[in-house]
Each structure stands twice: as structure tokens, then as C-alpha cells.
C-alpha positions in Angstrom: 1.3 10.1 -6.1 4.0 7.8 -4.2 2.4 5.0 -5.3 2.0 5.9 -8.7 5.7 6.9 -8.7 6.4 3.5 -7.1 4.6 1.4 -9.5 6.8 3.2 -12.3 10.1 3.0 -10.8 9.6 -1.2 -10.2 8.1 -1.4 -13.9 11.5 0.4 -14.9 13.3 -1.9 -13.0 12.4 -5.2 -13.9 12.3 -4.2 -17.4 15.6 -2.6 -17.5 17.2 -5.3 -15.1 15.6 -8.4 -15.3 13.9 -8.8 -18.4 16.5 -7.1 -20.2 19.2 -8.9 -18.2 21.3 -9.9 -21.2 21.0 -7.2 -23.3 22.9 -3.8 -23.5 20.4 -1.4 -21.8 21.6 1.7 -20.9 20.4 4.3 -18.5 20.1 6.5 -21.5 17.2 4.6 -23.1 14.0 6.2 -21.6 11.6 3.2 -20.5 8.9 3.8 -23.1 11.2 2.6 -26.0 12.8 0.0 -23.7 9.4 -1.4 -23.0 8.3 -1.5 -26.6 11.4 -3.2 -27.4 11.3 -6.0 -24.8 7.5 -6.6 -25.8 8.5 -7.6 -29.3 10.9 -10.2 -28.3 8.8 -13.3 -28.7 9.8 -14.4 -25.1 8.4 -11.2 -23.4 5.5 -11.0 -26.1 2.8 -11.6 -22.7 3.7 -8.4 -21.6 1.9 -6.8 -24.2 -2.1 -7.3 -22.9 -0.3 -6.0 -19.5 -0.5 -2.0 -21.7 2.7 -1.3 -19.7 3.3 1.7 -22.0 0.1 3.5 -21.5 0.5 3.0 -18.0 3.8 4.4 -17.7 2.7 7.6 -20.3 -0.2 7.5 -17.8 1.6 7.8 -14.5 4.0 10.4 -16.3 0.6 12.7 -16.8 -0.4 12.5 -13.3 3.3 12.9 -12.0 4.4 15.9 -14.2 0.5 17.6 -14.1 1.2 20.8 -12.5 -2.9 21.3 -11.0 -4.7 19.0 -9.1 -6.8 17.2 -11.7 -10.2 15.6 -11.0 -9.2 13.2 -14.1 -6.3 12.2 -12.6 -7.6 11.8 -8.8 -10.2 9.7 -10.0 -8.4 7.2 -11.7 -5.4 6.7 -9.8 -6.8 4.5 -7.4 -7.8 2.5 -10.3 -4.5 2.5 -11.8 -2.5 1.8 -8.8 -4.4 -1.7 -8.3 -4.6 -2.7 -11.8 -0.5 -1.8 -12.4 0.1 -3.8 -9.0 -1.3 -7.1 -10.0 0.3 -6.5 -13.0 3.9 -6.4 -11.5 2.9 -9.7 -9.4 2.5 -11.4 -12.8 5.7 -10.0 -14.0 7.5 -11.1 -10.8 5.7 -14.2 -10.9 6.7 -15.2 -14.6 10.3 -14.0 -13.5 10.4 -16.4 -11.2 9.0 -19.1 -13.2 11.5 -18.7 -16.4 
């Protein structure tokens, strides 16, 4: 679950703080609408195949589940690997822009 919760909170940052560096984000703008926003600027369009959305609605599931889930115990390792190569190529294209 930490890593899960880790994979959101860095997703949340470098789309509230870096990609959205010049724009008036505030902390009252819940990352789902945020993300969808940045994606249709046509600089940030190649975050759309990363499905940053569905893996934050995702994580939220297996965070705010109350049981243990088979579901969810299944496919979190699979979703912790996948989301952090994911924020490499964000960090990555940071870097290179």
C-alpha cells in the first residue's frame, strides 16, 4: 500500500508542481481534473498513453478499500512497476523540456 500511496503522491506532484508550473493550480483542485487538464494542453498531450487517471482512480480503490481484496492484492504489484517507469518518463521528459 506505501508504494501505491507513493506512486500517487509523486504523480500529484509533478503534475501540480512541475508540469503545471506556470499555471494557477491550487490545492483545491483534486488531481483527477488537474491531470485531465494538463493532458489536453498540446505540450503535455504524451501523457495521455501513460492512463495517469485510471491509475490514480486505481490506487484510490486499493487505498480507500476497507477489506483485503484478492483483486486488489493481485494487481498491485503490477501496478506499482508499470506507474514507476511511468514517473521515470515523466521525470525524464522534465528534464529534457
Amino acid at each position: 500500500l506505501a508504494a501505491i500511496a507513493m506512486c500517487r503522491a509523486v504523480t500529484e506532484i509533478l503534475i501540480r508542481v512541475h508540469y503545471n508550473q506556470d499555471e494557477d493550480t491550487t490545492e483545491d483542485t483534486t488531481l483527477v481534473p488537474l491531470i485531465i487538464s494538463t493532458q489536453q494542453r498540446s505540450q503535455f498531450s504524451f501523457l495521455r498513453p501513460y492512463n495517469l487517471v485510471n491509475k490514480v482512480k486505481e490506487a484510490n480503490r486499493v487505498l480507500h478499500f476497507k477489506n483485503d481484496d484478492i483483486n486488489h492484492r493481485d494487481r498491485s504489484p503490477a501496478l506499482i512497476r508499470e506507474w514507476v517507469n511511468v514517473l521515470r518518463e515523466m521525470i525524464v521528459k522534465l528534464r529534457e523540456s
